[in-house]
C-alpha positions as CSV (number, residue, x, y, z in Angstrom):
1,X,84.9,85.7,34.0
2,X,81.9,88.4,33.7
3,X,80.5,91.2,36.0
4,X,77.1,92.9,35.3
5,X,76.6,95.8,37.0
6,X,73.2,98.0,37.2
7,X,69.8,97.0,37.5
8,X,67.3,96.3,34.2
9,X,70.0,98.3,32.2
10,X,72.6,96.4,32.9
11,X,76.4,97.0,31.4
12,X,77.8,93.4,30.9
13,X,81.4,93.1,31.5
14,X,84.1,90.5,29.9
15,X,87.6,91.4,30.2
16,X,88.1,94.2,27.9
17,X,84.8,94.0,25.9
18,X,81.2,95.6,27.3
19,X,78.1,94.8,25.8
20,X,74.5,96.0,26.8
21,X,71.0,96.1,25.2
22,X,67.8,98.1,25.5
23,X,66.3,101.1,24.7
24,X,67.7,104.2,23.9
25,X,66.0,105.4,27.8
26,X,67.8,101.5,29.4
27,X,71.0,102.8,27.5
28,X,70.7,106.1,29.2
29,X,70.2,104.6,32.2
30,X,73.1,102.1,31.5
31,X,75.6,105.0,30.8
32,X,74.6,107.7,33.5
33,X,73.8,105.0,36.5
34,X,70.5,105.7,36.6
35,X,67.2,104.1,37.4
36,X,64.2,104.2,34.8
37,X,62.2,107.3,37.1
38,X,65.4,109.4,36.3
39,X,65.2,109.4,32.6
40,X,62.6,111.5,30.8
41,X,61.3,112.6,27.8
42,X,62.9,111.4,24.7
43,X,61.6,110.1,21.3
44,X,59.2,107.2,21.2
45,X,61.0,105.0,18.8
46,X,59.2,101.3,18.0
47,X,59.6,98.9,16.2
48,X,56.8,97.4,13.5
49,X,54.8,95.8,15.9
50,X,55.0,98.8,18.1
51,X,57.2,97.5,20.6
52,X,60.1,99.9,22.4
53,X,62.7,99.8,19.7
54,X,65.9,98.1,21.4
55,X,69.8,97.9,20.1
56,X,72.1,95.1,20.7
57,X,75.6,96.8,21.3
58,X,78.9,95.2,22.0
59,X,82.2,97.1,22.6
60,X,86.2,96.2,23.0
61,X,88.1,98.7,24.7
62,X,91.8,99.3,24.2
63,X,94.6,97.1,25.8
64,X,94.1,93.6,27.5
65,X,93.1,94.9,31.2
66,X,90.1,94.2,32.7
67,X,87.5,97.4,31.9
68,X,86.4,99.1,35.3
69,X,83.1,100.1,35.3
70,X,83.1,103.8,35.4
71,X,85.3,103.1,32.3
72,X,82.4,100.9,30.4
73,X,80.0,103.9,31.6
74,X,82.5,106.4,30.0
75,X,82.7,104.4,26.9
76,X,78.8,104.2,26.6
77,X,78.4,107.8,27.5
78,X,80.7,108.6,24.4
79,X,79.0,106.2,21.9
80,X,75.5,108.1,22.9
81,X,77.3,111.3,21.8
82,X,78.9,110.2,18.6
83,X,76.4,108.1,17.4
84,X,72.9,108.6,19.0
85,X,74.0,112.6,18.8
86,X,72.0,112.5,22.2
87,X,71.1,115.9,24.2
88,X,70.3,116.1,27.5
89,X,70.2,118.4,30.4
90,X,69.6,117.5,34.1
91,X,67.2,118.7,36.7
92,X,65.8,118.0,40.0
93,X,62.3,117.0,41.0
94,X,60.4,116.5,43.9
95,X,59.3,112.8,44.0
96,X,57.8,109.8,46.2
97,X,61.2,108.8,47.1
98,X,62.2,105.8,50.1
99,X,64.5,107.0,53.3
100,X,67.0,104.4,54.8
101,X,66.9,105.5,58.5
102,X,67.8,104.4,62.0
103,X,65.5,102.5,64.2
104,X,64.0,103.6,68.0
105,X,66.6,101.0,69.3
106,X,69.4,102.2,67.4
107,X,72.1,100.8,64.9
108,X,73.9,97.8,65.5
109,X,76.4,97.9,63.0
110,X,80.1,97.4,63.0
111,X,82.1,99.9,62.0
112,X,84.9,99.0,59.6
113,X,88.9,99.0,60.4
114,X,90.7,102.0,59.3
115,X,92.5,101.1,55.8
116,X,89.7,98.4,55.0
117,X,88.8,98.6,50.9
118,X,85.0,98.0,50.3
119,X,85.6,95.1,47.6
120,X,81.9,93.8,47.7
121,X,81.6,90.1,47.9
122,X,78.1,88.0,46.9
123,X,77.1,84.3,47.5
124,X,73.5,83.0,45.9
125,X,72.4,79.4,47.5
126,X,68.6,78.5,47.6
127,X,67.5,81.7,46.3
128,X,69.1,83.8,49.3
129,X,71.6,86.8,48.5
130,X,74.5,87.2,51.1
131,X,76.3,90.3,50.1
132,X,79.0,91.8,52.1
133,X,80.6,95.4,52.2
134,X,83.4,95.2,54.2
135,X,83.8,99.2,54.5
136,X,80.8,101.1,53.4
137,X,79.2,104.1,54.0
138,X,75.7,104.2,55.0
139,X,75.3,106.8,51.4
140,X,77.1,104.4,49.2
141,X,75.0,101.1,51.2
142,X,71.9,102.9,50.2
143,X,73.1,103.4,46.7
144,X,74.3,99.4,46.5
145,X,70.8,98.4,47.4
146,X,68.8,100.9,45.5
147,X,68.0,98.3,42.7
148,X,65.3,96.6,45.1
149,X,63.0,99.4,45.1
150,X,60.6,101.1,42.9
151,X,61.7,104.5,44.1
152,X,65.0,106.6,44.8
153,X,66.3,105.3,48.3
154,X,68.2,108.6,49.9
155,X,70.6,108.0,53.1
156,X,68.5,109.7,56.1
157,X,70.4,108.0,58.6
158,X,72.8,110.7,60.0
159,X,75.7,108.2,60.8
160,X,79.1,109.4,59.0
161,X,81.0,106.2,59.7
162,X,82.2,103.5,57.5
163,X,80.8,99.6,58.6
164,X,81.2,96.4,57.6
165,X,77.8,95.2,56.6
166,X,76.7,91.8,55.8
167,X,73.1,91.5,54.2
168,X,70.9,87.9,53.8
169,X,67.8,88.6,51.9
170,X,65.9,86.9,49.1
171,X,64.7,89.3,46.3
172,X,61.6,88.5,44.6
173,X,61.3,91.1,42.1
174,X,61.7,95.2,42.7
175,X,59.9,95.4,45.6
176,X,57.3,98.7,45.8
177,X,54.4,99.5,48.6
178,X,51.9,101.6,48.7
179,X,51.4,104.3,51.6
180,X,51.3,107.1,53.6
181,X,54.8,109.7,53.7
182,X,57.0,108.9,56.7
183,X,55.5,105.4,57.5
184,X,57.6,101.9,57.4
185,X,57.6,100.2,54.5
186,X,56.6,96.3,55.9
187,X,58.0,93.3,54.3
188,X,55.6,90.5,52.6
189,X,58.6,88.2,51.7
190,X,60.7,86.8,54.4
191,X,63.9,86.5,55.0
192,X,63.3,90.4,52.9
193,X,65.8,93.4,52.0
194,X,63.7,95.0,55.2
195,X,64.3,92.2,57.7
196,X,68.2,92.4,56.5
197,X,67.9,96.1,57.3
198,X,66.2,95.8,60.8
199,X,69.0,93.3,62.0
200,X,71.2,96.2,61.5
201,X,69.1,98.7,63.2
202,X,68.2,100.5,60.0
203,X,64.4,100.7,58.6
204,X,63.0,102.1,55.4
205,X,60.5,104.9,55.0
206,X,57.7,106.5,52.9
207,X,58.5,110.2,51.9
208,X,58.6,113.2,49.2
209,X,62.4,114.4,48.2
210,X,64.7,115.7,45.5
211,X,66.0,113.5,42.8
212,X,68.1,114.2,40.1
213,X,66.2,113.6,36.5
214,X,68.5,113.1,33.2
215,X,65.7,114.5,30.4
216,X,66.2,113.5,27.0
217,X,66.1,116.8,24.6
218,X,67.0,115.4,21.4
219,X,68.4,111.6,19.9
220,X,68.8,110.7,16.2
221,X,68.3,106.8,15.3
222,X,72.0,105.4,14.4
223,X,73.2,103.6,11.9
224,X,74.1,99.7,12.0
225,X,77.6,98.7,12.0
């Protein structure tokens, strides 16, 4: 049995072995959890027809146990080094960004018994997601969902707790929507990742904030196996 985690970057896991594919920005992205408006700069490598140029790479780590994913990440993030010889440094940015805040009414979310372990469970039928965390906190839910945005999604909500949430949504595509700071993003796809929200008293927002931005300084082209 596999796992992918990630978005368009995605580290695909087997058992022991990892393999991934893109560009030397996706693999960035891949080993440093990161979405493609958090990696700059960088050398604009194509191919000969001028398209991105891409590598295919597969990995087996040691032993027979399955391979966590901050693991695969590590294991990426240490084949940059050796053989990309990749540079980097880190900086924040101000940047359109989304806020996952609490509605006028208030939450309506279940808080999670003490103890509980937040092993995410997902169920695809008829193109609707039905992913449950049975103890999350509202910072790592709005990390979990991040992937459905075009922009950073920051936790604005205030609440400290840890909840058992439970979100039905279809997802078209990364959804993105044009407008002013501070007003509600409105869904155009029903049931949405916004609807799922708004049954738990939480809404998203337009606004400007800090995001971390991993900028590429220097990368050599590696060799093939």
């Amino acid at each position: 049995m596999g796992v992918q985690i990630g978005g368009p970057s995605a580290l695909h896991i087997s058992g022991n072995r990892l393999s991934t594919f893109g560009s030397l920005p996706m693999l960035v992205m891949a080993a440093y959890n990161r979405r493609l408006h958090q990696v700059s700069a960088g050398p604009e490598w194509t191919d000969g027809n001028g398209n991105p140029l891409v590598f295919d790479i597969q990995a087996k780590a040691e032993g027979d146990g399955v391979l966590a994913p901050e693991s695969a990440r590590q294991m990426l993030q240490t084949l940059l080094a050796d053989r990309f010889h990749l540079k980097f440094h880190v900086e924040t940015r101000e940047m359109p960004v989304y806020e996952l805040t609490v509605d006028k009414n208030g939450p309506k979310l279940k808080e999670a018994p003490p103890g509980t372990e937040n092993t995410a469970s997902t169920k695809f039928s008829k193109g609707i997601w039905k992913i449950r965390y049975p103890s999350v906190s509202m910072s790592g839910l709005a990390l979990n969902i991040a992937s459905n945005f075009d922009r950073p999604l920051l936790d604005k909500t205030g609440l400290s707790g840890t909840y058992d949430v439970t979100l039905e949504y279809r997802r078209p595509g990364v959804l993105s929507s044009v407008g002013e700071p501070g007003q509600p993003v409105n869904a155009q796809t029903e049931p949405s990742i916004f609807t799922a929200l708004q049954q738990l008293g939480l809404k998203v927002v337009r606004a400007k904030g800090p995001v971390e931005i991993t900028v590429i300084d220097r990368a050599e082209k590696p060799s093939e196996n």
